[in-house]
C-alpha positions, -999 to 999 in steps of 0.1 A, spaced: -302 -64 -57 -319 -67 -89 -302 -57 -121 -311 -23 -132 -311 -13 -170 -323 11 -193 -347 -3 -223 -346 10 -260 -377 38 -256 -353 60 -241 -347 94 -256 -317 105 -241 -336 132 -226 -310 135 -199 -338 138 -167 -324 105 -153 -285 118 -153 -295 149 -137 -313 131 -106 -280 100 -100 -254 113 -125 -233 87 -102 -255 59 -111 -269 65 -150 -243 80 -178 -248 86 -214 -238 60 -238 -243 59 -276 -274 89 -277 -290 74 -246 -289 66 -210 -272 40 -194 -271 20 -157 -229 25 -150 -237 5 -117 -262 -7 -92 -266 16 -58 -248 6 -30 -269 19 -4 -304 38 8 -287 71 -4 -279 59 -42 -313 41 -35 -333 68 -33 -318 87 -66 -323 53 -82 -361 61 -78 -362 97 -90 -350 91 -124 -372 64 -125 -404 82 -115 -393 110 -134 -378 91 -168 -405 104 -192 -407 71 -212 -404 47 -178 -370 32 -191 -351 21 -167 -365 -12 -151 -349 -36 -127 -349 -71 -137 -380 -86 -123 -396 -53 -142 -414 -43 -111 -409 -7 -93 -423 2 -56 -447 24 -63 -438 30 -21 -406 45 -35 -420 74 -57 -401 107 -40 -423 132 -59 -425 157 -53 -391 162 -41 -376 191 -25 -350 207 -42 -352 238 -15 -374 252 15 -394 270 -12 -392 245 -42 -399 209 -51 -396 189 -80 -427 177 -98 -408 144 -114 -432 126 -135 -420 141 -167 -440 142 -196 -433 128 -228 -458 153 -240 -430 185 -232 -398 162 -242 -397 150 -208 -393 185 -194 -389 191 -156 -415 207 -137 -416 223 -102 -437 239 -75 -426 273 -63 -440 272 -22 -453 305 -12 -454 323 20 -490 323 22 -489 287 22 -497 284 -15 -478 274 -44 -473 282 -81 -467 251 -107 -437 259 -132 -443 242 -167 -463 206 -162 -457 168 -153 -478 144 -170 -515 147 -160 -532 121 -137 -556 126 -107 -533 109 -82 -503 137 -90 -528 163 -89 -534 158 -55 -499 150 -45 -488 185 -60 -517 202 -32 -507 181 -1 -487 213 10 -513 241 -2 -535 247 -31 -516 255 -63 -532 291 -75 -512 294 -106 -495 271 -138 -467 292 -152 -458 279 -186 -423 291 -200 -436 283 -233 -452 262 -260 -432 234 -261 -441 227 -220 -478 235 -226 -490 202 -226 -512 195 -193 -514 230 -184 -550 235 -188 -558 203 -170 -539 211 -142 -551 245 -143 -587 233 -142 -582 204 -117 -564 232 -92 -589 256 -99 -554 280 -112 -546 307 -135 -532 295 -165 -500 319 -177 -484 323 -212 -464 349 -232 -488 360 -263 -460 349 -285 -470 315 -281 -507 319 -271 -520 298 -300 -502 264 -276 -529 274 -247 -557 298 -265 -576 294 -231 -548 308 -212 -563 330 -183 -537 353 -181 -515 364 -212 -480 382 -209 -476 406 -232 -443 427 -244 -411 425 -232 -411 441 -206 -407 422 -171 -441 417 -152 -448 414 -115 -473 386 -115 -473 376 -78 -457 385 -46 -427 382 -50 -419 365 -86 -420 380 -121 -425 372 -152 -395 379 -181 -399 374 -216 -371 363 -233 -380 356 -272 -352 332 -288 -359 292 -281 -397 305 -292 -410 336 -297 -430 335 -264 -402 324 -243 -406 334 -211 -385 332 -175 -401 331 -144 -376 353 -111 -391 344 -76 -375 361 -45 -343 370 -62 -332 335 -55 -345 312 -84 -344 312 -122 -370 293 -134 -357 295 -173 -375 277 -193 -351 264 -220 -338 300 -225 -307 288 -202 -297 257 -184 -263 246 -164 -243 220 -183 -225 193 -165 -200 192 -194 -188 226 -196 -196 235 -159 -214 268 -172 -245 282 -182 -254 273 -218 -279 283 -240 -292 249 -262 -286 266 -297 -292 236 -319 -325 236 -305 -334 272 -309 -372 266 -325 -371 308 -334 -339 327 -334 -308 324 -320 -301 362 -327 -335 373 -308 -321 350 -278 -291 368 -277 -310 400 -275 -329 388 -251 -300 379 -230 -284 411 -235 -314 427 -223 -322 410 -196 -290 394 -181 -284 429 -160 -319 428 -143 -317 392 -133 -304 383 -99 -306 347 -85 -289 316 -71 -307 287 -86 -310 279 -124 -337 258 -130 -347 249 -164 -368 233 -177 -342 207 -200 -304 208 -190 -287 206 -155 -299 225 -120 -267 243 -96 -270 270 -69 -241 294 -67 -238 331 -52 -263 357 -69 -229 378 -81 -215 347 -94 -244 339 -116 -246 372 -123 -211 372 -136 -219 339 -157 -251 353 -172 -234 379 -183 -205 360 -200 -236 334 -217 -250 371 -233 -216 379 -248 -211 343 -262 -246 339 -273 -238 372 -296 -213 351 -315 -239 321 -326 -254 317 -355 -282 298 -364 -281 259 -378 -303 230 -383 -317 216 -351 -303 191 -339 -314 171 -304 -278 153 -306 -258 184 -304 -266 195 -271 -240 199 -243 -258 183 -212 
């Protein structure tokens, strides 16, 4: 087995602990191998944080990966998959495709662009729409958008990061945007924040929210709160009674799945701590992954 490490372009971006938090820890502001896998299992979660690693970091010895061992997109769920392929252009966000009924699918926020993922992305049904939670995850969008021939969405709070959005949510008031899923604005991280609810079941949140595997709670990521913390609490406030779901899944920051009264509970709790920040310098070290 070829030793694995991680090289100094890393950004400690976190997207490689999520996917083999057994395998890949944080060490001095960036990732690091803890130990080999041991079998196809650890193998096979080896590979998603490397296909997904934004800046292709972590490299066995002999430097060369399978291409044969790319899992994206990966399910997650029977109605979502993980794009993987993260993008330096959104800070190495994570992306996903929301499966329809119809036998369609929405794209949440964007993987790096190629031709090849493009048509990965449609090999279970044509992708009709990009949802973008906001301007820092625009990157791509109109690409994809074009190459799917999709609807491009964004908040008109951050409408100047795709100008050539096709559709444009405005206000702050929820919006049904599909069967089945809505659209929530949530001002705070930017002022065109947005949350995207499908089916009562999954969160996609952008980087209002995320789980963190150090406190083993929702947490908002206030030292990287681009527009104002106090708006985000607002928004939280408002919106934290109306939001039902299992599966947080943000854009930065840790995925779970618990009960929708549980999360509900823990949403709630987020809102009334949120209310006590204040705002401070940003600061990409500070957050609690």
């Amino acid at each position: 087995m070829d030793s694995w490490y991680v090289d100094a372009r890393c950004t400690n971006c976190d997207v490689a602990r999520q996917l083999a938090p057994d395998l890949i820890v944080e060490s001095d502001g960036r990732s690091k191998i803890l130990r080999p896998p041991n079998n196809e299992g650890e193998t096979r979660r080896l590979h998603a944080a490397v296909f997904a690693c934004p800046t292709r970091s972590i490299r066995p010895a002999s430097g060369h990966v399978d291409p044969a061992l790319d899992p994206f997109p990966m399910a997650l769920d029977d109605a979502v998959q993980i794009c993987g392929h993260n993008s330096t252009h959104t800070a190495g966000a994570n992306s996903y495709l929301l499966l329809r009924p119809s036998g369609a699918a929405m794209m949440i926020d964007t993987p790096r662009f190629s031709r090849a993922l493009a048509q990965r992305y449609t090999a279970a049904g044509p992708v009709t729409d990009v949802l973008l939670t906001h301007r820092d995850h625009a990157a791509h969008g109109r690409r994809y958008a074009d190459r799917f021939g999709a609807r491009l969405w964004i908040h008109e709070g951050d409408l100047d990061a795709a100008p050539d959005a096709d559709r444009v949510i405005r206000g702050h008031e929820p919006v049904e945007i599909g069967e089945g899923v809505t659209a929530h604005p949530l001002p705070g991280h930017t002022r065109g924040s947005v949350l995207y609810l499908a089916d009562d079941r999954y969160c996609f949140s952008g980087d209002n929210f995320y789980w963190s595997r150090t406190t083993g709670d929702l947490e908002v990521a206030d030292s990287v709160t681009w527009y104002s913390i106090e708006e985000l609490a607002h928004s939280l406030d408002r919106a934290s009674g109306q939001l039902r779901f299992e599966w947080v899944l943000p854009g930065h920051g840790g995925r779970h799945r618990l009960t929708t009264d549980e999360m509900s509970v823990r949403l709630q709790a987020l809102a009334g701590r949120t209310r006590l920040l204040r705002p401070r310098p940003i600061d990409f070290t500070a957050v609690r992954w």
